[in-house]
C-alpha positions as CSV (number, residue, x, y, z in Angstrom):
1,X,0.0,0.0,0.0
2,X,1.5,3.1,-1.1
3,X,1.9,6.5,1.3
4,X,-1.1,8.4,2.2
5,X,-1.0,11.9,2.4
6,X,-3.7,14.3,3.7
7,X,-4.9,16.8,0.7
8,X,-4.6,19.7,2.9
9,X,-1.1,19.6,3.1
10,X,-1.4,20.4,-0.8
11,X,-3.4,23.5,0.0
12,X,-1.7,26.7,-1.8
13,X,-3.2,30.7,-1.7
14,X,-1.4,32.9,-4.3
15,X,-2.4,36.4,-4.3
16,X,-1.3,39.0,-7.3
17,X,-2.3,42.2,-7.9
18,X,-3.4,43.1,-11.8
19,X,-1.2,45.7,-13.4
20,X,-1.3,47.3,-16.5
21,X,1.1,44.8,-18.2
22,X,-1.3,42.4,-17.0
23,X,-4.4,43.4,-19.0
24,X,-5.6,43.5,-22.3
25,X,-6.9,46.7,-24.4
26,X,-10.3,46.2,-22.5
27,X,-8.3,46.3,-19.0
28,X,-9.0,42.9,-18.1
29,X,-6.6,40.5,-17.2
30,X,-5.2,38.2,-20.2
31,X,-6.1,34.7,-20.2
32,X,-2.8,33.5,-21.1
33,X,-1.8,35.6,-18.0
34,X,-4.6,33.7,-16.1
35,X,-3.6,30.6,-17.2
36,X,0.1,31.2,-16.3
37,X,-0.4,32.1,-12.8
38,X,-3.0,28.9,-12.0
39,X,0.0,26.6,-13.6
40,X,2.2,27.7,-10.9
41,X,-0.3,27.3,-8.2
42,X,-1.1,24.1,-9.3
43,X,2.6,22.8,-9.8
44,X,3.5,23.9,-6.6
45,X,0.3,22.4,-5.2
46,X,1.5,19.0,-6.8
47,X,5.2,19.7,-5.6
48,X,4.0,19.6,-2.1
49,X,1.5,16.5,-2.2
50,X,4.8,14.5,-4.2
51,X,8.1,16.1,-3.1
52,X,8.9,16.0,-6.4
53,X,9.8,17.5,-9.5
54,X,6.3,17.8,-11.5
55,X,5.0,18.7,-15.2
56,X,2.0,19.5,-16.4
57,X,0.1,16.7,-18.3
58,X,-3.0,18.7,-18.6
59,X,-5.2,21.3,-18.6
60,X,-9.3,21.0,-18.3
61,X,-11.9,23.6,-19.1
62,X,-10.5,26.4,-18.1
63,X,-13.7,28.7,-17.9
64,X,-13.8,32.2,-17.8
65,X,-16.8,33.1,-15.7
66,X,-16.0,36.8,-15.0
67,X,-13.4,39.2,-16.2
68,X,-10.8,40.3,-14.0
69,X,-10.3,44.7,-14.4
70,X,-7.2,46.2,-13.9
71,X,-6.2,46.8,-9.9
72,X,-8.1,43.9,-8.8
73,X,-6.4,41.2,-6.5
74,X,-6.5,37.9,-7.5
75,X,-6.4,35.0,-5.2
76,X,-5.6,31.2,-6.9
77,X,-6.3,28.7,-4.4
78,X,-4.9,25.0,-5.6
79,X,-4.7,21.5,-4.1
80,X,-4.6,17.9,-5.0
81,X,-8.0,16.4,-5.4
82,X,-6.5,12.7,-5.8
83,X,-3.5,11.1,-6.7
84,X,-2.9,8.0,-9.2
85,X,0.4,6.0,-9.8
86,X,2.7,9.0,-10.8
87,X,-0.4,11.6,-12.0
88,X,-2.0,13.9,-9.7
89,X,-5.1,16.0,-10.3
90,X,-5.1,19.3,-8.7
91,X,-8.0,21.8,-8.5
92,X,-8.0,25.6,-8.7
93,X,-10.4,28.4,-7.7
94,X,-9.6,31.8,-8.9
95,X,-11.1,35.0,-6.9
96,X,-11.4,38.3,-8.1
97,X,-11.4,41.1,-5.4
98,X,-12.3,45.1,-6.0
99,X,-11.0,46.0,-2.2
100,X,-12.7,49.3,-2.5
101,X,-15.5,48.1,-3.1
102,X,-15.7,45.6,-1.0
103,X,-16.5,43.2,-3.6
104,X,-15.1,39.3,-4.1
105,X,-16.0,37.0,-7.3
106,X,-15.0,33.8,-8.6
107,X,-13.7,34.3,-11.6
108,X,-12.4,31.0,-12.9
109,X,-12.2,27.5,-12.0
110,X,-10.7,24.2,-13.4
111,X,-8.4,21.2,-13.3
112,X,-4.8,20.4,-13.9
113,X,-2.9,17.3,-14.1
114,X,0.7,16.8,-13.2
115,X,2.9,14.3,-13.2
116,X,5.9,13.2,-10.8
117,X,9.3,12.8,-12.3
118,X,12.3,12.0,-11.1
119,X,15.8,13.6,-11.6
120,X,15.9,12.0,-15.4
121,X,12.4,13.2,-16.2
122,X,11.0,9.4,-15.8
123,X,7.5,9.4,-13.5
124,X,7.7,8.5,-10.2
125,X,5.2,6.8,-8.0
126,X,3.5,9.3,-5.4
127,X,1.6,9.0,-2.1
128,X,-2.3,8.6,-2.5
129,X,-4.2,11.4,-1.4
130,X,-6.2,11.3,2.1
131,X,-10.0,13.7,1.3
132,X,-10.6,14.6,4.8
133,X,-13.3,17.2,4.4
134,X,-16.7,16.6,2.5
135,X,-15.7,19.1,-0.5
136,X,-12.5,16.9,-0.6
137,X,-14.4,13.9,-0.6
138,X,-16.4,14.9,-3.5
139,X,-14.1,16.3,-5.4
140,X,-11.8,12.8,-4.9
141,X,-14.9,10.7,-5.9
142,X,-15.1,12.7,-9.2
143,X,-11.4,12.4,-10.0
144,X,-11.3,8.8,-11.6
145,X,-14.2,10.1,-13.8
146,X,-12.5,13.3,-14.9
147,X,-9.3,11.5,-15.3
148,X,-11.0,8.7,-17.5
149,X,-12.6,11.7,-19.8
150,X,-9.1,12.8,-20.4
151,X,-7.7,9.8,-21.3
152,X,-10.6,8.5,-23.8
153,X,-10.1,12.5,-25.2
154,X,-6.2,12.1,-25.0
155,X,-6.8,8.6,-27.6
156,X,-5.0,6.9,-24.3
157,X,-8.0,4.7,-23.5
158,X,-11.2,3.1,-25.6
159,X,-14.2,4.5,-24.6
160,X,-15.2,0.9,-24.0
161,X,-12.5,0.7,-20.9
162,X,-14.1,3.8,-19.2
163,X,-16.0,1.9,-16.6
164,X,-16.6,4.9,-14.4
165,X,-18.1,7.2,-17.9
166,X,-20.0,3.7,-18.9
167,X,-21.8,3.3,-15.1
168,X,-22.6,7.4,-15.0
169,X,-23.9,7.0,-18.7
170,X,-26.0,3.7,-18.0
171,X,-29.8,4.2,-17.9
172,X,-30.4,0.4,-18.1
């Protein structure tokens, strides 16, 4: 039985503040900006749950609820959801905050999948991650399915292997 490790411990908070260089002619923050700064909340989310070197494997549906306008802070918030052989899924919330007005959205939300590697770039086993709270618990339960999705959509696994898509999709 591999290493269990509580997905708290994974738990990262990165706050930025969005400058001009940040934004787009409409001053809102770029998505490719976006995008950058969940990648290194979620890699560093990974790095603590492995205590390893990570990549990214993938990104899912990266959806852009709200925009973000220039001067607001934005607050990432990442962690591992579950952990497979060397593959971990991590989630992030995004937050939007206008301080003077006392306002706080969520912007964005979505899933990244890293990989373990070790010194030679090979993957590397990882602990198994321990849901302790009922949000982690969900999120954990949904992982295999997610994961799955990604694979039959990646060409890495016949749709016909997907036993957790086939029992959510079975009416019989």
């Amino acid at each position: 039985m591999r290493k269990q490790k509580p997905v708290q411990e994974s738990f990262v908070s990165m706050t930025e503040l969005v400058l001009p260089n940040d934004t787009n002619t409409l001053n809102n923050l770029m998505g490719g900006r976006m995008m950058h700064l969940m990648d290194i909340a979620a890699a560093v989310s990974a790095q603590r749950h492995s205590n390893r070197i990570v990549v990214t494997a993938s990104v899912d549906n990266v959806s852009f609820r709200e925009g973000i306008r220039l001067g607001s802070v934005v607050t990432l918030e990442a962690k591992v959801t579950r952990a497979f052989s060397s593959s971990m899924e991590v989630h992030i919330d995004v937050w939007a905050e206008d301080i003077p007005s006392g306002t706080k959205v969520k912007s964005n939300e979505a899933f990244f999948t890293f990989v373990a590697v070790d010194q030679s770039g090979r993957p590397i086993d990882v602990p198994d991650a321990l849901p302790e709270t009922p949000t982690e618990q969900e999120l954990y339960e949904g992982a295999l399915r997610r994961r799955q999705l990604r694979l039959v959509l990646a060409g890495r696994l016949k749709p016909s292997e997907a036993t957790e898509l086939k029992a959510l999709f079975d009416l019989a």
